[in-house]
C-alpha positions as CSV (number, residue, x, y, z in Angstrom):
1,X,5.7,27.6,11.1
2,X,3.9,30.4,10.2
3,X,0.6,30.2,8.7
4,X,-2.0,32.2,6.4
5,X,-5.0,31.7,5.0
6,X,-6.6,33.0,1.4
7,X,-10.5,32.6,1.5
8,X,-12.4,32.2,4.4
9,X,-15.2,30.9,3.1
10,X,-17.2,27.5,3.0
11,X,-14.1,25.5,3.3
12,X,-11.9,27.7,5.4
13,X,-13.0,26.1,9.1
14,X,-11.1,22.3,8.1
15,X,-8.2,24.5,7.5
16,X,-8.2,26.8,10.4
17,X,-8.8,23.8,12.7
18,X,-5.9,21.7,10.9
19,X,-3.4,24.7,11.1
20,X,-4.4,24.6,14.8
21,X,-4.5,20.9,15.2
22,X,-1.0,20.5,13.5
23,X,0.8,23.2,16.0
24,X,1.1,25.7,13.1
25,X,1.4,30.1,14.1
26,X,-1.9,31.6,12.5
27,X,-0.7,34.4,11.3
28,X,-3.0,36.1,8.9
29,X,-5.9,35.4,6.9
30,X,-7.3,37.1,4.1
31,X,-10.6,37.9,1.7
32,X,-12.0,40.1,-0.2
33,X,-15.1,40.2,2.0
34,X,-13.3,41.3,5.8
35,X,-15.9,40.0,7.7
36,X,-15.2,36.8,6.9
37,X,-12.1,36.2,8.2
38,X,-13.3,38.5,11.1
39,X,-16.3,35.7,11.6
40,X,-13.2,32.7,11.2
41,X,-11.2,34.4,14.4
42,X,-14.4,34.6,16.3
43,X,-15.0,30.7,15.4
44,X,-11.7,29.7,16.8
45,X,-11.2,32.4,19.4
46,X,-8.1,33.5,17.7
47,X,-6.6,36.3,19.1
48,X,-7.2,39.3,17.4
49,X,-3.9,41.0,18.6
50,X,-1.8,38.0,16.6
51,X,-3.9,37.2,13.5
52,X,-3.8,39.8,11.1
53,X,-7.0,40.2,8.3
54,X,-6.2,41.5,5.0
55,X,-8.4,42.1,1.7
56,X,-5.5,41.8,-0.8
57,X,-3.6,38.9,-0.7
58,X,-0.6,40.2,-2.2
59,X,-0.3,42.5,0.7
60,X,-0.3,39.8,3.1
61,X,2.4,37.9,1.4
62,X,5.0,40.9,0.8
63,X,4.4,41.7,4.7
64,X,4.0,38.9,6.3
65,X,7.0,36.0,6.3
66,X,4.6,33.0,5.7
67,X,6.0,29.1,5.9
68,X,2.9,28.2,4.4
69,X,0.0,29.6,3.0
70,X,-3.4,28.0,1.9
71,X,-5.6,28.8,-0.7
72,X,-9.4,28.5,-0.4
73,X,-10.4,31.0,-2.9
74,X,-13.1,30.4,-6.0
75,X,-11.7,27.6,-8.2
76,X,-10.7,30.4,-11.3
77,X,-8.1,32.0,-8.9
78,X,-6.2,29.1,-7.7
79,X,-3.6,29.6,-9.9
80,X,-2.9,33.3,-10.1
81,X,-2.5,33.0,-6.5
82,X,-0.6,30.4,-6.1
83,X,1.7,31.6,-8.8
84,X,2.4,35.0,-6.5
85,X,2.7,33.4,-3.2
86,X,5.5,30.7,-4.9
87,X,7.6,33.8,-5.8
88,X,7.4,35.0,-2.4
89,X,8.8,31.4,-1.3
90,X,5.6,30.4,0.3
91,X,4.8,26.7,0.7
92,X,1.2,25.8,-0.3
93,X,-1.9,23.7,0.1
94,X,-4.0,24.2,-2.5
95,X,-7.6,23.5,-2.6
96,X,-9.1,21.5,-5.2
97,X,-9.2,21.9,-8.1
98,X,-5.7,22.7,-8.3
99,X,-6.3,25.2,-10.9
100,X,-8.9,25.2,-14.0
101,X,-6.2,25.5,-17.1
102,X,-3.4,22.4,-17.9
103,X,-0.9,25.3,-18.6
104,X,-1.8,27.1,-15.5
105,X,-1.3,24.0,-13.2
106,X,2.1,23.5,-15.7
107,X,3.0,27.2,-14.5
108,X,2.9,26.1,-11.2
109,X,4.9,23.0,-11.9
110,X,7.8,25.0,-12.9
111,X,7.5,28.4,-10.7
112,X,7.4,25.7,-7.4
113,X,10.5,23.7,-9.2
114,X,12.3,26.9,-9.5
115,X,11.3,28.4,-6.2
116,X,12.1,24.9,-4.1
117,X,8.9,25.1,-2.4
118,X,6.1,22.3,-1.2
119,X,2.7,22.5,-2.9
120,X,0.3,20.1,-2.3
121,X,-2.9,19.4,-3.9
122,X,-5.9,18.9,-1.3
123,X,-7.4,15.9,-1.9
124,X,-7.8,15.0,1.4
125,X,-9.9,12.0,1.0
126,X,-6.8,10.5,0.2
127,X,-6.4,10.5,3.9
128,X,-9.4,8.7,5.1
129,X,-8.7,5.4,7.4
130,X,-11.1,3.5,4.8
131,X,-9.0,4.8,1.7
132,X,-5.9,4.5,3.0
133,X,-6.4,1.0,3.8
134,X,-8.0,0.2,0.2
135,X,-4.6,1.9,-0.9
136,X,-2.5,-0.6,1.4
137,X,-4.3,-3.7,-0.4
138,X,-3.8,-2.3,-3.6
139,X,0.0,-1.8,-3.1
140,X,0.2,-5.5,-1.4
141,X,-1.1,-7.0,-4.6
142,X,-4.5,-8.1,-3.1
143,X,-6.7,-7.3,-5.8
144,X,-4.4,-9.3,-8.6
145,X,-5.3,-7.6,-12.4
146,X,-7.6,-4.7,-11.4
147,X,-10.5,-5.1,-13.9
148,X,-12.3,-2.2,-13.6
149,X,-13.4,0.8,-10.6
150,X,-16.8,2.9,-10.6
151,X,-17.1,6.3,-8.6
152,X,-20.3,7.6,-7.6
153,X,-21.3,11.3,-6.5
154,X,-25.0,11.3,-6.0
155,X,-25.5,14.6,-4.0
156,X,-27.6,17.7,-4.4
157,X,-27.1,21.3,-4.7
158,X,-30.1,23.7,-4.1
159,X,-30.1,27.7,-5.5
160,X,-29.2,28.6,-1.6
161,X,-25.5,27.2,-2.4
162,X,-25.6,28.8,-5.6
163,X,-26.5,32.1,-4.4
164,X,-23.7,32.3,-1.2
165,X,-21.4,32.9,-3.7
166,X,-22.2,34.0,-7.5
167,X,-18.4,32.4,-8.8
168,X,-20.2,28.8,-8.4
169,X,-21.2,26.8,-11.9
170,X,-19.9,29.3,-14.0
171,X,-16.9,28.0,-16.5
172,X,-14.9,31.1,-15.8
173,X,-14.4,30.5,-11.9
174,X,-15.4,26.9,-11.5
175,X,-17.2,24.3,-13.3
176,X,-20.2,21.9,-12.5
177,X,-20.9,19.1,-10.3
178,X,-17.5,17.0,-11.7
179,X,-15.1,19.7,-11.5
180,X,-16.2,21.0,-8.1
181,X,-18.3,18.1,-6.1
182,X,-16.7,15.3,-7.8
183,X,-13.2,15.6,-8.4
184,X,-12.4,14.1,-5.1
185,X,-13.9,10.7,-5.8
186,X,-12.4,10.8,-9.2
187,X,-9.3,11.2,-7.8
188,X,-9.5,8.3,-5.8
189,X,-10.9,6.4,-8.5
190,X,-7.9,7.0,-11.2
191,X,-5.0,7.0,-8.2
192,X,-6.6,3.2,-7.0
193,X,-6.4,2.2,-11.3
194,X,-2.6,2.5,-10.9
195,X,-2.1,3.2,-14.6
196,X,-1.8,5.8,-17.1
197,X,-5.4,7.2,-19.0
198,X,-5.6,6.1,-22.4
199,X,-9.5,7.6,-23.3
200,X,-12.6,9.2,-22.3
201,X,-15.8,9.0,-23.5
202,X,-18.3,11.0,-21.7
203,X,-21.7,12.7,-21.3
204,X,-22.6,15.6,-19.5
205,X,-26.1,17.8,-19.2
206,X,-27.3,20.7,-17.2
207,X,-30.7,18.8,-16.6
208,X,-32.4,21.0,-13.1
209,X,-30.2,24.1,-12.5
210,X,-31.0,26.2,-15.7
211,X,-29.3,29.5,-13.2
212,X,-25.7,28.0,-13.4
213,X,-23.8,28.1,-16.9
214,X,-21.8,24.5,-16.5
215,X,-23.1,21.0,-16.1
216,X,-25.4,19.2,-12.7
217,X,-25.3,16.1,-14.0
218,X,-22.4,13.4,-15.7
219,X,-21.3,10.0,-16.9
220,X,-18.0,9.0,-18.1
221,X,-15.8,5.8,-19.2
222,X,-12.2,6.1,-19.0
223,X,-10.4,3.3,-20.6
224,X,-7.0,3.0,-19.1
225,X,-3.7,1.9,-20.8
226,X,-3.1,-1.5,-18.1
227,X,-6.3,-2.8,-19.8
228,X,-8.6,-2.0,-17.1
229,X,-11.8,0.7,-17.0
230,X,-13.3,3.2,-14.4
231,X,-17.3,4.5,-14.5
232,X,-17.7,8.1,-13.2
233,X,-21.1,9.1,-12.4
234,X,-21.6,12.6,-10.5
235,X,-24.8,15.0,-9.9
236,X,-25.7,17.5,-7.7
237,X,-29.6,16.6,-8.6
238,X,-30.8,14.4,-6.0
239,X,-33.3,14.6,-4.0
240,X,-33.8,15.6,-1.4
241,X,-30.1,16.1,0.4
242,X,-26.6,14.1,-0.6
243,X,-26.8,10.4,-1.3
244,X,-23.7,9.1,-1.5
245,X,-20.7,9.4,-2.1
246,X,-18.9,5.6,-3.2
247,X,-15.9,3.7,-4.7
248,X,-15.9,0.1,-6.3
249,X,-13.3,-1.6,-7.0
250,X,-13.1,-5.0,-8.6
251,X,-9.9,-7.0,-9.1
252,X,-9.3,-10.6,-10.2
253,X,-9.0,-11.3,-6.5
254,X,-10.6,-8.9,-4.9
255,X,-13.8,-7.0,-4.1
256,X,-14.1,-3.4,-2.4
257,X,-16.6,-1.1,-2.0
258,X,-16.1,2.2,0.2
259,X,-19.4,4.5,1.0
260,X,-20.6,6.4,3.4
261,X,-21.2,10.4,2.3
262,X,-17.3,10.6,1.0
263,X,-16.1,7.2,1.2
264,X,-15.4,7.2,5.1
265,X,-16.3,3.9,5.3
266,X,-15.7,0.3,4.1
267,X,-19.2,-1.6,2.9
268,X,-17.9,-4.7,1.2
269,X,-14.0,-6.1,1.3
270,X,-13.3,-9.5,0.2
271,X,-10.4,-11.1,-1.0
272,X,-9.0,-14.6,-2.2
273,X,-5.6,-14.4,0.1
274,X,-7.1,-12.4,2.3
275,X,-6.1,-13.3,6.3
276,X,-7.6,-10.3,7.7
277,X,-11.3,-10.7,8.9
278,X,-13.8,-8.6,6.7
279,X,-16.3,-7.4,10.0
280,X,-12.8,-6.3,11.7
281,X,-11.7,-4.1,8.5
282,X,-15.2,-2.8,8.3
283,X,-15.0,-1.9,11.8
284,X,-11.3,-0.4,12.6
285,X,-11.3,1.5,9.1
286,X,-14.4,3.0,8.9
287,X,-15.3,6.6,10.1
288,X,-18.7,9.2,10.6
289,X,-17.9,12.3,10.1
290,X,-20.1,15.5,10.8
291,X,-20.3,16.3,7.1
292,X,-19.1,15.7,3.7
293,X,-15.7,17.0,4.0
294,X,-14.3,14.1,6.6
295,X,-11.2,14.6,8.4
296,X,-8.6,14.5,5.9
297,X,-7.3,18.2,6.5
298,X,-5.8,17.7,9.2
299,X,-3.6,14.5,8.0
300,X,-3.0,16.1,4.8
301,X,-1.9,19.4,6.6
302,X,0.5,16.9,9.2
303,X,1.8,15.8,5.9
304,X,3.1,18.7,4.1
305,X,4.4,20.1,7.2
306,X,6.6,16.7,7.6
307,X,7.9,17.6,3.5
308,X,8.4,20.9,3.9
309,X,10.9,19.9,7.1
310,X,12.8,17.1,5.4
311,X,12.4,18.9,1.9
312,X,10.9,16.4,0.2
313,X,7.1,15.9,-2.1
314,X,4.2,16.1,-0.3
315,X,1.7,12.4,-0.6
316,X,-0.4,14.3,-2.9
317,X,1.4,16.2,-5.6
318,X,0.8,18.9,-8.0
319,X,0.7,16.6,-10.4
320,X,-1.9,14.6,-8.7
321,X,-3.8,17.2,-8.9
322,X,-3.2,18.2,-12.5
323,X,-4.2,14.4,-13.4
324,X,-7.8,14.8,-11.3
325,X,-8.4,18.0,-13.4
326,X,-7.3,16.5,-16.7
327,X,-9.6,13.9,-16.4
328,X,-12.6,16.4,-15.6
329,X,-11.3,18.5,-18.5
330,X,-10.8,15.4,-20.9
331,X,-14.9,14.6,-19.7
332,X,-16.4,18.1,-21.0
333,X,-14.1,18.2,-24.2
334,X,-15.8,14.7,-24.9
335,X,-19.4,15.3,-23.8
336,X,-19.0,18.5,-25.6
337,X,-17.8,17.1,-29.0
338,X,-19.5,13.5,-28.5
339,X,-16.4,11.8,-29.4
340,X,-14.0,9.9,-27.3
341,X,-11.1,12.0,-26.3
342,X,-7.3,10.3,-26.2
343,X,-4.9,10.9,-23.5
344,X,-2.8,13.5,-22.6
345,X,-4.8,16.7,-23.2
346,X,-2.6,20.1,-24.2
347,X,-3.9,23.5,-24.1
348,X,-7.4,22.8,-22.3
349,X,-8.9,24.5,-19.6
350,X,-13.3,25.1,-18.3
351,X,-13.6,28.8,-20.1
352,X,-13.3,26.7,-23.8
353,X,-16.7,25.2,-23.1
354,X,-18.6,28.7,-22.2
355,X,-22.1,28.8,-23.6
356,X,-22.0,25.0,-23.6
357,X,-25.2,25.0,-22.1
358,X,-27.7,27.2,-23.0
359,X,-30.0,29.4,-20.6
């Protein structure tokens, strides 16, 4: 398959080496700033004579016959782009979010309905050994009634990150610390509840980085329709580098808590009917990665690839990630009117809570 990239920035390197771990023809990548995908071939010793660099994306898709294309661009232009590279048949992996407006990812429903194209959200945490065996004992029934989950982001963010690229923290191309460090662990949190949202009733504050225009700092309680409840808390205000990153979970009958700096790895797992010993789980499902953002990529990547071949849904869907921004969207429109918000939202997206906090 043949393979392009939009945005080669922070994120573009798990995607490049997925693309080249999973077999796939790098064909092209693109940004507005050359030099940085000219600094991506150098990386990965692509060969300059096969990979093509373009500044306009919508060059590189009417010129280029892609089988897939992924999008690494600031958050605010997901959707635009995706929209563009759906007409032109492109398959996509989309990073997260999947888009910052509920009638954008809606659009993108539709255009990749109409189009019969793959798009995937990436939420590649999905894919880590620890999560994917949490996953298994939730389908298996371990837990019994799931009583109630809690997600944790305790990381920091300095003005250095801020200032590598001038879209970050502002409502028009991102978000704060939920909608862009978070939304992976909330994610995991509301896909592990199994049921549909029924409220939110959050908090949110911009309490150390008075440069950025959206929130560093969170708390939310969703209540969900099963009966059960999740606890978000997220900042990028710790000092002096990242925490944490963890998931609880607490069922009737079971116990589980993944850690680690993005929930690589199993810390507590204990069950009524379990037969499986809790030092060996700990053990064979747990993983160290280099950094915060695993090595999910590359399964997510082997995964889409397999749908678009037998034309069928990728693991993680649109709508998975429409669901991950909902909930991040249903947060600020709480915090911001300081009532609790019911489930669905219609018509929401970050730019309706500009000037939300006040430099």
């Amino acid at each position: 398959m043949k393979y392009g990239l939009i945005g080669c920035g922070r994120i573009s390197p798990n995607h490049i080496q997925a693309a080249i771990d999973n077999n796939l023809i790098i064909t092209a990548l693109c940004d507005i700033e050359k030099n940085k995908a000219t600094n991506l071939i150098s990386k990965f010793n692509l060969d300059r004579n096969k990979v093509k660099i373009y500044t306009d994306y919508k060059e590189m898709i009417k010129k280029e016959k892609l089988d897939l294309v992924g999008i690494a661009t600031e958050s605010g232009k997901h959707a635009a782009i995706a929209l563009d590279c759906i007409k032109a048949k492109c398959n996509l992996i989309i990073e997260k979010p999947i888009a910052l407006s509920l009638n954008d990812v809606d659009k993108i429903i539709e255009a990749a309905k109409l189009n019969k194209v793959v798009v995937s959200s990436c939420h590649q945490n999905r894919f880590n050994k620890s999560i994917l065996r949490i996953r298994k004992a939730l389908e298996e029934g371990k837990f019994g009634r799931m009583l109630y989950g809690t997600a944790h982001i305790r990381w920091n963010r300095g003005p250095g990150y801020y200032q590598q690229a001038t879209w970050r923290g502002t409502w028009e191309q991102d978000g704060g610390a939920l909608m862009n460090q978070c939304i992976h662990n909330i994610d995991i949190l509301i896909w592990m509840m199994n049921s549909e949202i029924e409220e939110v009733y959050a908090y949110t504050d911009r309490l150390c980085h008075d440069y950025i225009e959206a929130e560093d700092f969170g708390i939310a309680v969703i209540k969900f329709k099963n009966g059960s409840y999740g606890i978000i808390e997220g900042t990028t205000n710790i000092y002096p580098a990242n925490l944490e990153e963890t998931l609880y979970l607490f069922g009737e009958k079971g116990t589980v808590k993944a850690g680690g700096k993005s929930v690589n790895i199993i810390e507590e797992w204990a069950f009524a009917d379990s037969t499986n010993d809790a030092q060996e789980v700990k053990e064979l499902y747990s993983e160290f990665p280099d950094n915060i953002y695993g090595f999910g990529h590359n399964s997510l990547y082997k995964d889409v690839i397999k749908a678009i071949k037998n034309n069928e849904e990728p693991y993680i869907t649109i709508k998975d990630g429409k669901k991950a921004l909902e909930v991040v969207l249903g947060i600020y429109k709480s915090a911001a009117t300081g009532k609790p918000v019911k489930f669905p939202l219609k018509n929401i997206k970050t730019t309706d809570f500009k000037g939300r906090f006040k430099k």
